[in-house]
C-alpha positions in Angstrom: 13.5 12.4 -7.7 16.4 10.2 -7.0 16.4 6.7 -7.6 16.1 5.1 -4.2 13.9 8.2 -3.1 10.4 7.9 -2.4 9.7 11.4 -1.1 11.1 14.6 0.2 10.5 15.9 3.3 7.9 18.2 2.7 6.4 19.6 6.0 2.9 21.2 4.8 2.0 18.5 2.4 -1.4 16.5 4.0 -2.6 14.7 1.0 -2.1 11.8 3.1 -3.9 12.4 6.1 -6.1 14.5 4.2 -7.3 10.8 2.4 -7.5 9.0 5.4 -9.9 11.4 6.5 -12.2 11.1 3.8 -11.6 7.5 3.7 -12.8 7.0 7.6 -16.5 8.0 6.3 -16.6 4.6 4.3 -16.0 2.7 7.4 -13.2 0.3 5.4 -9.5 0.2 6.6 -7.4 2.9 5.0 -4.4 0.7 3.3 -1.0 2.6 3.9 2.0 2.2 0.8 4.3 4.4 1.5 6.1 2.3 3.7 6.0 -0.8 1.6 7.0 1.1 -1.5 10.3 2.6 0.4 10.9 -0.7 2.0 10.9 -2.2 -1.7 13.4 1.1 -2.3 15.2 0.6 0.5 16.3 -3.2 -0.8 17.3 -1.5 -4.4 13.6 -3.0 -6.2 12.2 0.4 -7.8 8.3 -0.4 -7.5 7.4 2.9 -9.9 7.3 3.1 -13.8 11.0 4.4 -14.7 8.9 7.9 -16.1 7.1 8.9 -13.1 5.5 8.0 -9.7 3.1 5.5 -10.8 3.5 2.2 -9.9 5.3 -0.8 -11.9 4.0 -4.2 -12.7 6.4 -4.6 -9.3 4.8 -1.7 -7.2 0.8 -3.2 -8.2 2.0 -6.6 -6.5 3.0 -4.8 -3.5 -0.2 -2.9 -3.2 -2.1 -6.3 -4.4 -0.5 -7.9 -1.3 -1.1 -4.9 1.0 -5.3 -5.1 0.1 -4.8 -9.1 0.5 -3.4 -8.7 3.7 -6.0 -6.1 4.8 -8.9 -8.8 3.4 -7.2 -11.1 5.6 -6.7 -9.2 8.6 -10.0 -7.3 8.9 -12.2 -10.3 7.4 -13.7 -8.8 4.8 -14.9 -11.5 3.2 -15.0 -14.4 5.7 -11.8 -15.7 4.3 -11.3 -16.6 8.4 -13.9 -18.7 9.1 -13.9 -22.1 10.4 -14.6 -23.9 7.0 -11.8 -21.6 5.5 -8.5 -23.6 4.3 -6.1 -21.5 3.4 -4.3 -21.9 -0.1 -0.9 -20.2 1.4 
């Protein structure tokens, strides 16, 4: 895989939609990375160890802002309330 490449096109690969599947039983929002890891690609920031596909020190902050932002957005822990003041 090239540098700057998250993924080839490859047409009967499901894994993905195969996990949101399986995730929809625990009633908690599936959290998508693909596109936040290509987007970090895309701006020449390589978010995966340099000796394979798992993610850097770089790629866990993106997915620890994706699950923030899902926290946030579904209000999973009442971080919305009225008595919430937010840090950020």
């Amino acid at each position: 895989m090239a540098v700057g490449q998250l993924h080839q096109d490859f047409p009967n690969m499901v894994y993905e939609e195969e996990l949101r599947k399986i995730w929809a039983a625990t009633g908690q929002p599936y959290i998508e990375l693909i596109s936040a890891y290509q987007d970090a690609l895309d701006d020449g920031n390589n978010p995966f160890l340099p000796y394979d596909l798992h993610p850097s020190e770089y790629g866990m902050q993106i997915a620890a802002n994706a699950l923030y932002d899902s926290i946030r957005q579904h209000d999973l822990l009442g971080l919305n309330g009225p008595n919430h003041r937010p840090s950020d």
